[in-house]
Each structure stands twice: as C-alpha cells, then as structure tokens.
C-alpha positions as CSV (number, residue, x, y, z in Angstrom):
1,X,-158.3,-26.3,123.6
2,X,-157.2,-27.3,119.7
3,X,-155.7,-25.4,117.3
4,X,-156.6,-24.2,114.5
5,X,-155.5,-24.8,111.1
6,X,-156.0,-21.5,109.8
7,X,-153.2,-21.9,106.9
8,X,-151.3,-24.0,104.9
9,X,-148.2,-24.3,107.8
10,X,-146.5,-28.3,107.9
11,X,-146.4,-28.5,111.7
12,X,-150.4,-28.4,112.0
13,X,-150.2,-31.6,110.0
14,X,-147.4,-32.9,112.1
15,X,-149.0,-32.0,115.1
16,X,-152.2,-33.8,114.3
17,X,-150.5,-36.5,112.7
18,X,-148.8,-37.1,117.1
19,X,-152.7,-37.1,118.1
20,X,-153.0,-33.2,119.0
21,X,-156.1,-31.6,118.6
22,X,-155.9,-29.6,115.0
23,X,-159.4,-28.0,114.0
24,X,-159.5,-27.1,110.0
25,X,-160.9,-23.5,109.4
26,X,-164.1,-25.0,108.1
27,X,-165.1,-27.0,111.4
28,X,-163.7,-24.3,113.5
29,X,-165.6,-20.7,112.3
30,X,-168.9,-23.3,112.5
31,X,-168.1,-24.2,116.4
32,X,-170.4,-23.0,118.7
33,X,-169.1,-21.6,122.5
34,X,-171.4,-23.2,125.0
35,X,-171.4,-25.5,128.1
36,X,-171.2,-29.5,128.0
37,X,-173.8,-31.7,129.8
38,X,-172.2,-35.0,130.8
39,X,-174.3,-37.5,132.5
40,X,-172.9,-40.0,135.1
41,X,-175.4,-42.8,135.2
42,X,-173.6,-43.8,139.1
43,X,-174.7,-47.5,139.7
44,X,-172.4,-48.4,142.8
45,X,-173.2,-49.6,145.7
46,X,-174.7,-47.3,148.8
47,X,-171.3,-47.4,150.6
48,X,-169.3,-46.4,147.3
49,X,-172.3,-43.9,145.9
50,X,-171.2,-41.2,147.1
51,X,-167.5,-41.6,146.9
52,X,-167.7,-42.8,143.0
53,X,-170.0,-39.5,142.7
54,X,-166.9,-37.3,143.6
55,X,-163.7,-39.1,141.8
56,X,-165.3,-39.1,138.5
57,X,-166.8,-35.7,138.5
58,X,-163.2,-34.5,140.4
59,X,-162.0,-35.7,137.3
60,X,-164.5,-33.8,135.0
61,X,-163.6,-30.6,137.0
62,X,-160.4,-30.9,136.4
63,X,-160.7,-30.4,132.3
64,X,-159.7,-27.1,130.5
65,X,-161.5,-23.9,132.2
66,X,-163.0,-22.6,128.9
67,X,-165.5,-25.1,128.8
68,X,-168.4,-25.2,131.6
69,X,-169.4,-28.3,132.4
70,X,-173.1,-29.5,133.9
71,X,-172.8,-33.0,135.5
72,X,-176.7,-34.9,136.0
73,X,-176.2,-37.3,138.3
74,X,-178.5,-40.5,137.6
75,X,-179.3,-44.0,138.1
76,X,-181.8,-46.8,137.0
77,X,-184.3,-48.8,138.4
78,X,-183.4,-52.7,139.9
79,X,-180.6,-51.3,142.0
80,X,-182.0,-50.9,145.5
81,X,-180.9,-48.3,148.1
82,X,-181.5,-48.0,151.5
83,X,-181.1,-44.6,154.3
84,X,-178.9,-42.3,153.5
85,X,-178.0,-43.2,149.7
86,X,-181.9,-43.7,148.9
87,X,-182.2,-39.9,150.7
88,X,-179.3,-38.6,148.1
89,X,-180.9,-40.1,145.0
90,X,-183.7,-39.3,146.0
91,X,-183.0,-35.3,146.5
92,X,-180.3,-35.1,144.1
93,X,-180.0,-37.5,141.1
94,X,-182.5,-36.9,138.1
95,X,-185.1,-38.9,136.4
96,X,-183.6,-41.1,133.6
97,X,-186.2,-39.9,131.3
98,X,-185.4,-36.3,132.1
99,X,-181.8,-37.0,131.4
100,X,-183.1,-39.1,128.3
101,X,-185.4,-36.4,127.3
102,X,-182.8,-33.2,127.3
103,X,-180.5,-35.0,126.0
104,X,-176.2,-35.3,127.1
105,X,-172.8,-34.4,125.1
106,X,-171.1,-37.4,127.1
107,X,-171.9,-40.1,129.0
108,X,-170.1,-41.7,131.9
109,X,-171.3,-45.0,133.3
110,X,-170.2,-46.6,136.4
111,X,-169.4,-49.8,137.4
112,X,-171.5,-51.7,139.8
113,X,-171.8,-54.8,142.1
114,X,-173.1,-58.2,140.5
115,X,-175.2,-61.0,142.1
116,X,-175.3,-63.1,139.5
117,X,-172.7,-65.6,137.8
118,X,-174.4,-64.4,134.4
119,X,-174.7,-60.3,134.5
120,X,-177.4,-61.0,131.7
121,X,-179.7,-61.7,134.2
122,X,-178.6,-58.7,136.7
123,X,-181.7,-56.9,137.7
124,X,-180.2,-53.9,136.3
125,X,-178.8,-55.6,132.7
126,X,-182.2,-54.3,131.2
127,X,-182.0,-50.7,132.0
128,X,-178.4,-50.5,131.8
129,X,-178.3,-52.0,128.1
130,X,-181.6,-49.4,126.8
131,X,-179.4,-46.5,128.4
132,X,-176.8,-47.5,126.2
133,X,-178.8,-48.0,123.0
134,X,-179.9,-44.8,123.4
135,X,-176.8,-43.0,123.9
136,X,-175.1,-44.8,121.3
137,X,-177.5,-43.2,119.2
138,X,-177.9,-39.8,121.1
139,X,-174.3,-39.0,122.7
140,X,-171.5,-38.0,121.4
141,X,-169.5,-40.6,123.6
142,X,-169.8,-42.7,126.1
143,X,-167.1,-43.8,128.9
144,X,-167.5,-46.7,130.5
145,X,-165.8,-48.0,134.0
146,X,-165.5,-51.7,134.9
147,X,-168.7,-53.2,135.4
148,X,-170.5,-51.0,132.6
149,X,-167.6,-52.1,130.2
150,X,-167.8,-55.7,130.3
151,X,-171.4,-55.4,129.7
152,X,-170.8,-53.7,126.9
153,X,-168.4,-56.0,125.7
154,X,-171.4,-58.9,126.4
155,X,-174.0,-56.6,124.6
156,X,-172.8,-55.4,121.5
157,X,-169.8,-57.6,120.5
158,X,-170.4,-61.1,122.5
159,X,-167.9,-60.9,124.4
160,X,-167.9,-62.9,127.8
161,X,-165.5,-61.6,130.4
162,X,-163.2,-64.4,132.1
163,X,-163.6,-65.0,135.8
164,X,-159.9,-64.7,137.1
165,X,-158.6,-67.3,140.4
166,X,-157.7,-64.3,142.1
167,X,-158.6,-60.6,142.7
168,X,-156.9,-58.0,140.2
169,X,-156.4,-55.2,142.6
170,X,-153.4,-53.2,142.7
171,X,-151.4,-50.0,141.7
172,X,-149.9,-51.5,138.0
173,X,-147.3,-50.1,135.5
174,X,-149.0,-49.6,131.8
175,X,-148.2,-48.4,128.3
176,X,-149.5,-46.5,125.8
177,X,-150.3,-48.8,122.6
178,X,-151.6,-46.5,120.0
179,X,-149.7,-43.3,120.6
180,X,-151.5,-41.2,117.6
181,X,-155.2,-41.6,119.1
182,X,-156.1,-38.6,120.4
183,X,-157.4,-39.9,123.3
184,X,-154.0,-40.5,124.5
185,X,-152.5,-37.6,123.2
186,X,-149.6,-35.6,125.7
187,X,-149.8,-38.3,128.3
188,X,-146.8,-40.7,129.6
189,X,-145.8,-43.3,127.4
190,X,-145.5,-45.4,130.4
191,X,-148.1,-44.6,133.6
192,X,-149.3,-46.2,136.6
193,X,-153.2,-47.0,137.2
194,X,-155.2,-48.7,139.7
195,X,-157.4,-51.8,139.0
196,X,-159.8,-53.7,141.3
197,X,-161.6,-56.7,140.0
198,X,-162.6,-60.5,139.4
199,X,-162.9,-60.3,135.8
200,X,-161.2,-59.6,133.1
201,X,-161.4,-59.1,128.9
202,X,-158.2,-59.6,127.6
203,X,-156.5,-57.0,124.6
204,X,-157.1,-60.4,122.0
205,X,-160.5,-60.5,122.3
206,X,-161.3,-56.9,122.0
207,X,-159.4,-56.7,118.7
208,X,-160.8,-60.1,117.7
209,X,-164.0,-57.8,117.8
210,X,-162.8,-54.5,115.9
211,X,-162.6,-52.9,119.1
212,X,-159.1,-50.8,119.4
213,X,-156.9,-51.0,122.7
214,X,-155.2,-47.7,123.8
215,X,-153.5,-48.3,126.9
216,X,-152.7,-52.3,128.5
217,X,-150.5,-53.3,131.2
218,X,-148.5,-56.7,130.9
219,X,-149.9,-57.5,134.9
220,X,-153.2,-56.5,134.8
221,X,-154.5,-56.2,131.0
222,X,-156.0,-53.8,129.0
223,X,-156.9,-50.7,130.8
224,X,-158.1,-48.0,127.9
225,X,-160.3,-49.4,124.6
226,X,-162.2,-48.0,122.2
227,X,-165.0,-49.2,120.1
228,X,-164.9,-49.6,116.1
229,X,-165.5,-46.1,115.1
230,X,-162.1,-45.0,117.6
231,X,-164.7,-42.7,119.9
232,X,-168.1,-43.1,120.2
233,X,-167.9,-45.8,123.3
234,X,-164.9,-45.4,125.3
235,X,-164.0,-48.2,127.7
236,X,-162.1,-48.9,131.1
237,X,-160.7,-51.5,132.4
238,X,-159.5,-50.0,136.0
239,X,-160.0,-47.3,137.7
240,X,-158.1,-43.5,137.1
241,X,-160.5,-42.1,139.3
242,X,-159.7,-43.6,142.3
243,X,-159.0,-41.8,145.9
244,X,-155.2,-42.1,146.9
245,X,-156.8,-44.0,149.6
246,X,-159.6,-46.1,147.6
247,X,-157.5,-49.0,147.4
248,X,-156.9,-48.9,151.6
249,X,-161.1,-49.0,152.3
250,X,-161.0,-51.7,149.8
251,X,-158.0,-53.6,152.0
252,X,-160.1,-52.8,155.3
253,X,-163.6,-53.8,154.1
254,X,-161.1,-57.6,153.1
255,X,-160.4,-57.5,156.5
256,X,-163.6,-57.1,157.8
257,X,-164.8,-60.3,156.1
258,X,-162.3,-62.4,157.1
259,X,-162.9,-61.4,160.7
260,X,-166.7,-62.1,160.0
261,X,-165.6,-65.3,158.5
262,X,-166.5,-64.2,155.0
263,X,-163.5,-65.1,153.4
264,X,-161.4,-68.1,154.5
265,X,-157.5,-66.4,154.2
266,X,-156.4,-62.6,155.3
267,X,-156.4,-60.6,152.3
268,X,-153.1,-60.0,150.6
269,X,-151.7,-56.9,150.0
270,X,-152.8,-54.9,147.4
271,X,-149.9,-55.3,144.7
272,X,-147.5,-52.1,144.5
273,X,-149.3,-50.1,146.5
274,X,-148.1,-49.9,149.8
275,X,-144.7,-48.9,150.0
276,X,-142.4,-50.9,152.6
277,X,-142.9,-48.1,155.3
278,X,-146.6,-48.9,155.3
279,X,-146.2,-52.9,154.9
280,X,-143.9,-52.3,158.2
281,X,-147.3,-51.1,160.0
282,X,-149.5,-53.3,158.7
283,X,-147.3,-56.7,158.9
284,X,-148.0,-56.8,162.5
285,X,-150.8,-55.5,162.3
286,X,-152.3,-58.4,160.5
287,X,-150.4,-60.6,163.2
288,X,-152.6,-58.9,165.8
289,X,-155.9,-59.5,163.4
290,X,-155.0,-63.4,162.9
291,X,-154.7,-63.8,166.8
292,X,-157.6,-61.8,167.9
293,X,-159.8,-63.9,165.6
294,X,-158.4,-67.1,166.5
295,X,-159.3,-66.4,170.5
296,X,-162.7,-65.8,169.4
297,X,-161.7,-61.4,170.3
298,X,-162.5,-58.4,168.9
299,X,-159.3,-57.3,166.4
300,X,-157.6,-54.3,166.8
301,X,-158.9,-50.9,164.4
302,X,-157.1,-51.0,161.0
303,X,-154.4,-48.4,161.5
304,X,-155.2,-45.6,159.1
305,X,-154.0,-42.3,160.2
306,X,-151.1,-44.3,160.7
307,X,-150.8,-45.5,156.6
308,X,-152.5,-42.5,154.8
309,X,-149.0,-40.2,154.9
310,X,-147.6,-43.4,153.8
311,X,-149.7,-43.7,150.2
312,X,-148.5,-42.4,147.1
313,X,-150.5,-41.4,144.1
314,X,-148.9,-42.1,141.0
315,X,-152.1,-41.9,138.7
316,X,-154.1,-39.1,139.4
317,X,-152.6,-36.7,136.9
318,X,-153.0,-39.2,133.7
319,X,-156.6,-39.8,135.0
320,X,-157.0,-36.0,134.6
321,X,-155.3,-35.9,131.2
322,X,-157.6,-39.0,129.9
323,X,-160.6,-37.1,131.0
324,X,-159.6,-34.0,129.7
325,X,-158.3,-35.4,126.3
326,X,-162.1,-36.9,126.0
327,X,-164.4,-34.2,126.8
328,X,-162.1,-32.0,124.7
329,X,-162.8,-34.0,121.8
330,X,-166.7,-34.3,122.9
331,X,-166.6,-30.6,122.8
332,X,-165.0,-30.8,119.2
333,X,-167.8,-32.6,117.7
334,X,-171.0,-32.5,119.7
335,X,-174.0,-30.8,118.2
336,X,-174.9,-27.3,119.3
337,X,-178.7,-29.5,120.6
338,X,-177.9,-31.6,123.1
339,X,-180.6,-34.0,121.6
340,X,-177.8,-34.3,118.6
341,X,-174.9,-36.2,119.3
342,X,-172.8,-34.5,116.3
343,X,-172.7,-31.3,114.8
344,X,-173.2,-31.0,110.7
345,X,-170.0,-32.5,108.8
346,X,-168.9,-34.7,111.4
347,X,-169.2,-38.8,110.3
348,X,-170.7,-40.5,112.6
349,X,-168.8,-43.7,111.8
350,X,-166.0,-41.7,112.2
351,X,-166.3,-38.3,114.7
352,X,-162.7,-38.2,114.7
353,X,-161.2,-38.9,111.0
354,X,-158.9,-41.8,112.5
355,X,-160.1,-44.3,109.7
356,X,-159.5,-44.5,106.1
357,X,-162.0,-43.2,103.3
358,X,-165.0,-44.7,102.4
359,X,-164.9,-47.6,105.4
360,X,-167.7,-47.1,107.4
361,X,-168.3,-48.4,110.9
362,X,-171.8,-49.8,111.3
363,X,-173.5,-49.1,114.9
364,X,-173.3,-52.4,116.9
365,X,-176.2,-54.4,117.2
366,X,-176.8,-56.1,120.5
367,X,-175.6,-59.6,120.4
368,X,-178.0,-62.2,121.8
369,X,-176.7,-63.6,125.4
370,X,-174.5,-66.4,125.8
371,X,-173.4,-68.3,128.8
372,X,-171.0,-66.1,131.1
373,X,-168.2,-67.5,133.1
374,X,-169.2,-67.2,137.1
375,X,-168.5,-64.0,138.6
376,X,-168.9,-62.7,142.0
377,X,-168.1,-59.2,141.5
378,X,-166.3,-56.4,139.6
C-alpha cells in the first residue's frame, strides 16, 4: 500500500519521483477502505477456459492482503462452447449485463482464438469492442492480454497487427523502458516473460499512436503498453500469467497436429525454455514421433513427468509485481461506486498525474476498420 505524504519531508518527492506509490494528505484522509471488483471477461478457447480462469486470477490473489478482491468471471456472446466449458459458464460466469450493470474497479480481458484473417469480422469483434467502450468510460482500467490488445490497437488507434513468418513463442529476456511509471515501479530492470503468438505490434507503432511502451524485449517486441492517458487501458503483449508448464501443453498440442498431419514440419522448440537436460529427453523423443508417423504407427506419449522437474520459472514473480503494481493503483483512484470509475479530484485524462499541466488526453474514438494482415491465431 502507498505512503502517505503527510509532511513536507524531500524523500516522499524522491520516492514518487522513482515511480513509488506517494498519496498527498488531501487524496488520502478522502480514501475510502473497501473491497475491489475486477472483472475477467475470459474469451479462450474450451480447452484453455479453465486454465486462463486460474493464472490470471492466481495473479490477482497474489496482490497486497489489505485489499479484498471479488473476481466476476464473464464472457460474450459469438464464442461457442461445448460440454464441460458450456456447463462452467453456464453455472459460474455472470451475465454481461449484470457485470455491466454493478459496475467493476478493473477490468481484465483475455485473449482468444481467431478464425478470420481480418479480427474485424470475428464473431466476437462486436461484443468485445461495446465491452470496451463501456469500460473505457466506466472502469478505472483495463488490462488487456494478447488477442484483446491488438483489437484494441485496431479499435481505437488503427492500428493493424503484422502477421509474423513464424510463431513467437518462447521464454524471452526484456527491459524495463520507462522506469518512473508506476506501473513498473520495484520490479527488475531486466526480467524474463513468456510470449505465444502469430502476430505482433511493434513499440514504433504504438508510440506513432501516443500510446507509451513500458516494458519490450529486443526478440520478441513490446510486452507492457499503456494508452495516452499512462493508465486507463493497460496492454500485453505476452503472457505473465502463464503455468510453468503452459508453454509444454502448447509444445504437445504442436505435436499432435503434425501427427494428424495438421502442420507439415515437427514443431521447434520453444525458444529458451527448455533447459539442455530437458532437450536431452525430448531430442529422441521427437526421433521416435518422426518414425512412428512415417510407418503409418501410433507415436509414443509426450514424456511429461519426465520434463516437468526439468522447467524453470523465471517470470512468475514480475507477473505478480505487474499485477499488484496495477490494482494498487486501481485501488488509488477508483470511486467509492463501482458504477464510477474515479473518485472526486482524480483527472480522468490523467488518473495518475504522469503528464504535464493543462494537456489533456481525449478518450479514443473507435477508428473505422481497415484491411488487417492474415492471421491464423494469437
């Protein structure tokens, strides 16, 4: 939790100055003590719905223990579900309206599987985009993964994602850029994070649009942004949230479309993440894949128990401090009604002071669609 400026002492400016979290006396004695409601609007696929459902509130249980937190679970029409997924919407997830209609202090969107070279025309691009109307006028802030960030970047600032030759995926080194923003305030200058996709917006264009860049790696690209205002939509890039083992299902379910024929060539290894102990397993074991295939048998089972002691996780404790730094700041700000994104005396061009006097930050308008690059997933 911040502290508290209660007199005229130099470090409290110095302090603030390095990104900490420094309340003034008149924000702080009109701070109201209550719980946060963050939504997670979960838009993955059946296999990953669950899964996705536990990493980012894991990550959201794993802020400071003064706050109590109330995660609503929802999703939007045009994604289809079948079994046991539709069963666990159906039982556990709330109505968007109901979400809509009490109102959130934060916002977390998922990523989600595409279909369709242009997202534009995603059966979900509708809902998504009102969802994020609204809470851009509603929330406090937003964080968006992946999928939900790139359609942002389409929505409100025209951006069109670039359809990379190969898969992104990987464990990758990355730095921060703008150590004063308080979103990145206390973690490693330097920090490893995962990243799994076809697509990527590079740091030039983001800034091209008045968007700020936080955290980028020089293999895989920008990894933390934030919109023009420095808080109000929050965007990633990879994935903090992953499993140790999220990258490994990913490598399996590779596997399983070569053997089906899905994919012409074995998958390659995802880049720094297996250590040599675990490519010594699984160099023969692709061997044994590539022969069983060509005879027309059925492969050996991926060796799993056999890898898992092998994996190292190198990013789960700047995940935590990202998460934490954000709905520490969300708790700074948001109004004591949850229909209110901000309480009285906070700009909202500007929740967190970052930018200079008298420059206000207009709310985005959606852009129009243009033609997107093809894309086959995210």
């Amino acid at each position: 939790m911040p502290l508290v400026a209660h007199n005229e002492l130099p470090t409290f400016a110095r302090l603030a100055g390095e990104g900490q979290e420094v309340l003034g006396r008149e924000r702080a004695v009109h701070q109201d003590i209550r719980e946060l409601h963050v939504g997670l609007l979960n838009m993955m696929p059946d296999a990953a719905l669950q899964a996705t459902e536990r990493q980012f509130m894991r990550l959201v249980g794993a802020c400071n223990r003064i706050a109590q937190f109330y995660v609503h679970p929802f999703t939007i029409p045009g994604i289809e579900r079948a079994g046991a997924a539709r069963e666990h919407v159906a039982r556990h997830y709330e109505p968007v309206e109901k979400v809509m209609e009490e109102g959130l202090d934060a916002l977390i969107i998922t990523g989600a599987n595409v279909t369709e070279p242009d997202i534009t025309r995603e059966v979900f691009w509708k809902p998504l985009t009102a969802i994020m109307d609204w809470a851009l006028a509603s929330v406090a802030s937003t964080m968006m993964s992946c999928l939900s960030s790139h359609s942002a970047f389409k929505h409100y600032y025209g951006i069109d994602r670039n359809h990379l030759e190969e898969k992104q995926w990987g464990v990758y080194s990355h730095r921060v850029t703008v150590p004063g923003h308080p979103l990145v305030s206390g973690i490693n200058t330097r920090f490893d994070t995962c990243h799994s996709r076809f697509n990527d917006v590079p740091a030039w264009q983001l800034e091209e649009a008045g968007l700020q860049v936080l955290v980028e790696s020089d293999e895989a690209g920008v990894l933390l942004a934030v919109g023009p205002d420095r808080f109000r939509q929050v965007f990633l890039q990879g994935h903090p949230e992953y499993d140790v083992e999220s990258l490994l299902k990913e490598y399996k379910r590779e596997i399983g479309r070569f053997v089906r024929g899905e994919r012409e060539h074995y998958p390659p290894f995802p880049q720094h993440y297996f250590r040599a102990e675990a490519e010594a397993v699984l160099g023969p074991y692709k061997e044994a894949v590539q022969a069983a295939v060509a005879h027309g048998r059925e492969p050996p089972p991926l060796p799993e128990a056999e890898v898992m002691p092998l994996l190292d996780n190198t990013w789960a404790d700047t995940g935590k401090a990202i998460f934490n730094n954000w709905l520490g700041l969300v708790y700074q700000v948001t109004n004591q009604d949850r229909g209110k994104p901000f309480m009285p005396g906070v700009d909202p061009n500007d929740p967190l002071g970052l930018r200079a006097p008298c420059s206000p930050v207009p709310v985005p308008a959606p852009r129009q669609p243009r033609a997107a690059p093809p894309a086959t997933s995210t």
